[in-house]
C-alpha positions as a Markdown table, in Angstrom:
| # | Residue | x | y | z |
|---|---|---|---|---|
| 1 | Unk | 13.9 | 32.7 | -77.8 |
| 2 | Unk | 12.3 | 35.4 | -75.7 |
| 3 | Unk | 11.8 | 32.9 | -72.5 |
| 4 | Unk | 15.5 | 31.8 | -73.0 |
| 5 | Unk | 16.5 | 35.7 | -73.3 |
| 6 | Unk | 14.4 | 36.2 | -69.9 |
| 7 | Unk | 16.3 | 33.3 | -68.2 |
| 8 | Unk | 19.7 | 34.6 | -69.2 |
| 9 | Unk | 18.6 | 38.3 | -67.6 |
| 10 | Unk | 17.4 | 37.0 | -64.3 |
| 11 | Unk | 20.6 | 35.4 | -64.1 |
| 12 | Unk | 22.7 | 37.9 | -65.0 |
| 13 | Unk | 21.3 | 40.2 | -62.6 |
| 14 | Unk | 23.6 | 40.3 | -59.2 |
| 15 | Unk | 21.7 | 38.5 | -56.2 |
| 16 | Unk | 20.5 | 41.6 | -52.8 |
| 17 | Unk | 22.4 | 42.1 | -50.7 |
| 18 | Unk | 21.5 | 40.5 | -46.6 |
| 19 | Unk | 22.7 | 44.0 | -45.3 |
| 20 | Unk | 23.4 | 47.3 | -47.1 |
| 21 | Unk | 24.6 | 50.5 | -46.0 |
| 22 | Unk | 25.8 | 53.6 | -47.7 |
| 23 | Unk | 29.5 | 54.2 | -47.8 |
| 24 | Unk | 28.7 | 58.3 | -46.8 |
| 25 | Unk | 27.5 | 57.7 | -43.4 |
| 26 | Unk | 30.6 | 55.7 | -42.6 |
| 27 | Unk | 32.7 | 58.2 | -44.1 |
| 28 | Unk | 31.3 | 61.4 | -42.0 |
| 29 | Unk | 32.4 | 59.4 | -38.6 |
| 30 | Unk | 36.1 | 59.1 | -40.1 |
| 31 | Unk | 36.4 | 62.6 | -41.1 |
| 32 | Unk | 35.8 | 63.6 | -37.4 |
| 33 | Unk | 38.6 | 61.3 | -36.9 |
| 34 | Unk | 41.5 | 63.1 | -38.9 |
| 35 | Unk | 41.4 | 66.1 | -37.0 |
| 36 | Unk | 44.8 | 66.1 | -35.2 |
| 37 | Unk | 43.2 | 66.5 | -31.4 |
| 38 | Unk | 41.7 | 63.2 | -32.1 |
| 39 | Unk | 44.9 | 61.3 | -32.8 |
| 40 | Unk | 45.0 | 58.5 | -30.5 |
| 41 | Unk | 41.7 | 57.2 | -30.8 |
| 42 | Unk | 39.8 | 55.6 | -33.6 |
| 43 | Unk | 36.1 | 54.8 | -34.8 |
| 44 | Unk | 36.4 | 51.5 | -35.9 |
| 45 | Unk | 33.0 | 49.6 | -37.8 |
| 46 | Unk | 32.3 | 45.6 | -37.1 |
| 47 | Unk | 30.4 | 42.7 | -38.2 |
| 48 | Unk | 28.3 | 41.0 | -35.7 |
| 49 | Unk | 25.6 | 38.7 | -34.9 |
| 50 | Unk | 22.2 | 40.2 | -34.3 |
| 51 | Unk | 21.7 | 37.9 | -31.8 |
| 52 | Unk | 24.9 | 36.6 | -30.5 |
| 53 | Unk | 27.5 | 39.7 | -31.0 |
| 54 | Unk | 29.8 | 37.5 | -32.1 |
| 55 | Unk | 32.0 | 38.6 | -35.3 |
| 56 | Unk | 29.4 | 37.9 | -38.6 |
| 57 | Unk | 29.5 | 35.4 | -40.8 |
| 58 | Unk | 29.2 | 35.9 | -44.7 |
| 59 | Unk | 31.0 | 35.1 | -47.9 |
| 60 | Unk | 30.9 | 38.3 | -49.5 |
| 61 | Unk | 31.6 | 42.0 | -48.2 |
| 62 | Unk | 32.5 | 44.5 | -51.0 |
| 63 | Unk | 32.2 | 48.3 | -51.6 |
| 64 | Unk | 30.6 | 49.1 | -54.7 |
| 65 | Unk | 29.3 | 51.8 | -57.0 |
| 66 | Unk | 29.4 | 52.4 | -60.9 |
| 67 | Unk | 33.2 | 53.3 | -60.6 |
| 68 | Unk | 33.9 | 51.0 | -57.4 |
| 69 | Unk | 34.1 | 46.9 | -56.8 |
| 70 | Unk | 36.1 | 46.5 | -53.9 |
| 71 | Unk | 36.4 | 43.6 | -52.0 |
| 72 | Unk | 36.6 | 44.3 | -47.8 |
| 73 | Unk | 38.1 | 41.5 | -45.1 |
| 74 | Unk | 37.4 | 41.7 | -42.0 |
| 75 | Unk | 39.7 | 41.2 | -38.5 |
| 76 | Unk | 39.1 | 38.4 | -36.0 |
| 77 | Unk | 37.0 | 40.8 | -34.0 |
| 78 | Unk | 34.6 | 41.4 | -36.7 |
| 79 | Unk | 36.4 | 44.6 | -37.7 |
| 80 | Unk | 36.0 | 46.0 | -41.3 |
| 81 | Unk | 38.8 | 47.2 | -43.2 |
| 82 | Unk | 37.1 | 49.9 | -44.4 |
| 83 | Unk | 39.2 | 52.6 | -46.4 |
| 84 | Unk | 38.9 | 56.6 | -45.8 |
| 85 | Unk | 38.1 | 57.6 | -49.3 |
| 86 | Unk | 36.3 | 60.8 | -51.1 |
| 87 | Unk | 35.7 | 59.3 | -54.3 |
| 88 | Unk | 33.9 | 56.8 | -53.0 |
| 89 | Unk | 31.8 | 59.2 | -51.3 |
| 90 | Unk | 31.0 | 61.0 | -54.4 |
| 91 | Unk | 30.2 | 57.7 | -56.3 |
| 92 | Unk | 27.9 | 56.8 | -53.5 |
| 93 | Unk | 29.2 | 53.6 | -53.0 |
| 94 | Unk | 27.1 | 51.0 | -51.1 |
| 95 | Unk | 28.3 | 48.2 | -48.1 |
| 96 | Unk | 27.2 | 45.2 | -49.2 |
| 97 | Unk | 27.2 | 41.7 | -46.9 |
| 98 | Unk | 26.2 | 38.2 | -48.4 |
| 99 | Unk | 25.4 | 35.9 | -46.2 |
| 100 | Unk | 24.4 | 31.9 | -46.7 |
| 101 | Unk | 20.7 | 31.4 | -46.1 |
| 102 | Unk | 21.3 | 29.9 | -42.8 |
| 103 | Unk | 23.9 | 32.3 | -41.2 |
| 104 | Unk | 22.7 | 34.4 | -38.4 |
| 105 | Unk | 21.8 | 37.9 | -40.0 |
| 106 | Unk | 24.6 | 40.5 | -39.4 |
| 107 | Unk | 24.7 | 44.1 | -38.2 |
| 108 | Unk | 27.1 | 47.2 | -37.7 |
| 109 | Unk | 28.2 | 47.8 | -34.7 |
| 110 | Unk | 30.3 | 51.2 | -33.8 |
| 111 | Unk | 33.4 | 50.6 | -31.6 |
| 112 | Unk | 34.9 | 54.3 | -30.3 |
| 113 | Unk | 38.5 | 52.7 | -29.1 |
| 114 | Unk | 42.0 | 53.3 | -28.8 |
| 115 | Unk | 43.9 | 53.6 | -32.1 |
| 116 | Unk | 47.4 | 52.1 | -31.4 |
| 117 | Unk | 48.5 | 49.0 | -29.4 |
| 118 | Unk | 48.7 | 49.8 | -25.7 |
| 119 | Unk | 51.5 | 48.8 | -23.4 |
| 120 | Unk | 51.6 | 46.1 | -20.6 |
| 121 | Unk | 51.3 | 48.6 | -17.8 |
| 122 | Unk | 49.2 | 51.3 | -17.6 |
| 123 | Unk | 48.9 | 54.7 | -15.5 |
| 124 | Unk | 46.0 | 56.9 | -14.3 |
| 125 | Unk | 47.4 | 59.3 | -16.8 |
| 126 | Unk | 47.2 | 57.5 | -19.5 |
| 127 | Unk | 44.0 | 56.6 | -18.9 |
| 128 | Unk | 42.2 | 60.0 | -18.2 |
| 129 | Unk | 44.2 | 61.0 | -21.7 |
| 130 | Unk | 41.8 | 58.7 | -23.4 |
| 131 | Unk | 38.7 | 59.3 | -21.5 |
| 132 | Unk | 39.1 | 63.6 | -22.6 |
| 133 | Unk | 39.6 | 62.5 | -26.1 |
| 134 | Unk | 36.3 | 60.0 | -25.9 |
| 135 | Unk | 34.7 | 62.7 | -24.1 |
| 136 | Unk | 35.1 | 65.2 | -26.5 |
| 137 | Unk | 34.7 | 63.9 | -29.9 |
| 138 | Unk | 31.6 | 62.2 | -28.5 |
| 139 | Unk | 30.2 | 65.6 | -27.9 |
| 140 | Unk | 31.8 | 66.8 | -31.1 |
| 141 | Unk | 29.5 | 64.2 | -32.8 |
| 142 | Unk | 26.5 | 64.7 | -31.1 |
| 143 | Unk | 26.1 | 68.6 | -31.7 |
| 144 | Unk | 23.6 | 70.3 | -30.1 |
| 145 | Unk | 22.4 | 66.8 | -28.4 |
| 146 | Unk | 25.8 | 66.6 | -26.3 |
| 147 | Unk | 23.7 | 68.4 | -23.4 |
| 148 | Unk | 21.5 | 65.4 | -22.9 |
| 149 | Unk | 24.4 | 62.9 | -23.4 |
| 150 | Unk | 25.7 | 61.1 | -20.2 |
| 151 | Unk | 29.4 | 61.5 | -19.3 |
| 152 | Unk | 32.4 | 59.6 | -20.4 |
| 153 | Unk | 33.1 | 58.4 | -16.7 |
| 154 | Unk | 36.4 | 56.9 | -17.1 |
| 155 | Unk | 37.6 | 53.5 | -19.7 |
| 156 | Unk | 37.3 | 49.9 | -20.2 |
| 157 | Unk | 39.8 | 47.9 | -21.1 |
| 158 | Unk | 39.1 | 45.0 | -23.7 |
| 159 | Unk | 42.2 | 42.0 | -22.8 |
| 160 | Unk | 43.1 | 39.9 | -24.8 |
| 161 | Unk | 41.6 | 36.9 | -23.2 |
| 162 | Unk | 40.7 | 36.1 | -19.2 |
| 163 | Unk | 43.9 | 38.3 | -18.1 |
| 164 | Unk | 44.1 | 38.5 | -14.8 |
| 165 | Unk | 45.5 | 42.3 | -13.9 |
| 166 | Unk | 47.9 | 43.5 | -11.1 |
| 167 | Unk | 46.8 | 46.2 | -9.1 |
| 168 | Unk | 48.0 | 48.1 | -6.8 |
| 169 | Unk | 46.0 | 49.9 | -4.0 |
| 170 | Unk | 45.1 | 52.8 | -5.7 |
| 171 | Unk | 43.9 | 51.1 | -8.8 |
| 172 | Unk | 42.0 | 48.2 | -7.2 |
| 173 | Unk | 39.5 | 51.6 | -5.4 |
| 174 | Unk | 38.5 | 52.5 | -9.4 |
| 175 | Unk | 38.7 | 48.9 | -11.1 |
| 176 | Unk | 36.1 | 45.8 | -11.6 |
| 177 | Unk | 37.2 | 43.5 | -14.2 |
| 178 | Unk | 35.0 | 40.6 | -15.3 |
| 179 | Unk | 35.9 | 38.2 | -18.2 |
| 180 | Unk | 37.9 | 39.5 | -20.9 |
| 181 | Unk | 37.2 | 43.1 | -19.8 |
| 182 | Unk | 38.2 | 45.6 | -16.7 |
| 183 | Unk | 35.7 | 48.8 | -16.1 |
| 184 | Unk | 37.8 | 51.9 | -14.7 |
| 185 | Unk | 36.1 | 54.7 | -13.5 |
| 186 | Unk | 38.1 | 57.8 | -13.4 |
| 187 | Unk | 36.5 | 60.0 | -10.5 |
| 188 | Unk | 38.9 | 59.1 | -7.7 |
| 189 | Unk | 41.5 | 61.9 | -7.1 |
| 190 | Unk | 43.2 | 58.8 | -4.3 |
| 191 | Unk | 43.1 | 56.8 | -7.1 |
| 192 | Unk | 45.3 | 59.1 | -9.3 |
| 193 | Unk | 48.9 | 57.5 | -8.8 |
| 194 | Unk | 47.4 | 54.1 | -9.3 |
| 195 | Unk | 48.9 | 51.7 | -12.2 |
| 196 | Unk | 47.5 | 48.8 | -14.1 |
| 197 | Unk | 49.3 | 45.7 | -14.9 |
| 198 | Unk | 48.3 | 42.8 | -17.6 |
| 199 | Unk | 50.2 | 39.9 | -19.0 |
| 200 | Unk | 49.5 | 40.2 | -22.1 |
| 201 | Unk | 49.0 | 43.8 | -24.3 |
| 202 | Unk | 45.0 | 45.0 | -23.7 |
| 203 | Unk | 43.3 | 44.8 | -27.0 |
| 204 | Unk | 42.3 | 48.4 | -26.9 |
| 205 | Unk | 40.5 | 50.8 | -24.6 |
| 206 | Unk | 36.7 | 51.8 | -24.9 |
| 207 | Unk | 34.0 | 54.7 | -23.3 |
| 208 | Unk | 33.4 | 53.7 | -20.0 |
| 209 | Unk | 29.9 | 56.0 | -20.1 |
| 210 | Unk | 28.2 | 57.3 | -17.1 |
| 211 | Unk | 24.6 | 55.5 | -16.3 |
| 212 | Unk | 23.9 | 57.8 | -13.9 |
| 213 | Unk | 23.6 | 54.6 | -11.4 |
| 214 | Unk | 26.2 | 55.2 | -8.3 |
């Protein structure tokens, strides 16, 4: 009876978790977030590949702590619907990822973007709105070390596939697009009544960050 009441433990007990991560790390980034000069950008958390960088694969991802079992989906870009919530801050809830013995191990990766869909064309304007707000919660994030961080120089923007943008003069002085992805760099006062045209809707905007390469 007592090697039959050892058997029944071990597999009662739940199985470790491939990746955990506490819930209260994830939850000081979003708080930066709600503050209202921050409203049109977003700090967004994915699963990916350590190797490839392609969106993870797993058959579990859950929130969980004594008062907490919540089940988490992702988006088609790896993206975790993670929910903005005190109590499970207090109850210092875990992020746990199951994976299949096989599947490439996953990490977190950080995405700073835009919050809301973005229209077909865009304008200089626009743009350099996005780059201040990077720009500043960046610093805002970094504390004291914002003096040793390199600049925001301008945005990239994530298409939705291999879109081929329209540009006019101005824009094409400030733009390199490769792939799915254009890199802008905003330090061009010509450049300023240039416009940006796609066609389809961009997935979002990123940092563009200064390398300190010319």
């Amino acid at each position: 009876m007592r090697s039959l009441f050892m058997l029944l433990t071990l597999l009662a007990m739940p199985a470790y978790a491939d990746l955990q991560l506490h819930y209260n790390g994830f939850y000081g980034r979003m708080k930066k977030l709600q503050q209202p000069e921050y409203s049109d950008i977003t700090l967004a958390f994915a699963l990916i590949g350590e190797r490839s960088g392609q969106p993870c694969r797993f058959y579990s991802l859950k929130l969980l702590s004594d008062q907490h079992d919540i089940s988490l989906d992702t988006a088609g870009n790896g993206e975790i619907s993670l929910p903005y919530d005190e109590a499970l801050k207090n109850s210092n809830a875990l992020l746990q990822v199951y994976q299949a013995d096989n599947a490439e191990p996953c990490q977190v990766q950080f995405r700073l973007r835009s919050r809301m869909r973005l229209p077909m064309t865009l304008d200089y304007a626009t743009l350099a709105h996005y780059q201040q707000q990077f720009d500043v919660l960046l610093d805002d994030m970094a504390g004291l070390g914002k003096y040793w961080l390199p600049d925001v120089a301008g945005v990239i923007v994530q298409l939705a596939d291999d879109d081929t943008p329209t540009l006019d003069p101005a824009a094409k002085r400030i733009t390199v697009c490769e792939k799915d992805r254009c890199e802008i760099k905003l330090d061009d006062a010509a450049a300023m009544s240039g416009h940006w045209q796609f066609s389809r809707r961009p997935l979002y905007l990123l940092p563009l960050i200064n390398n300190g390469t010319p």
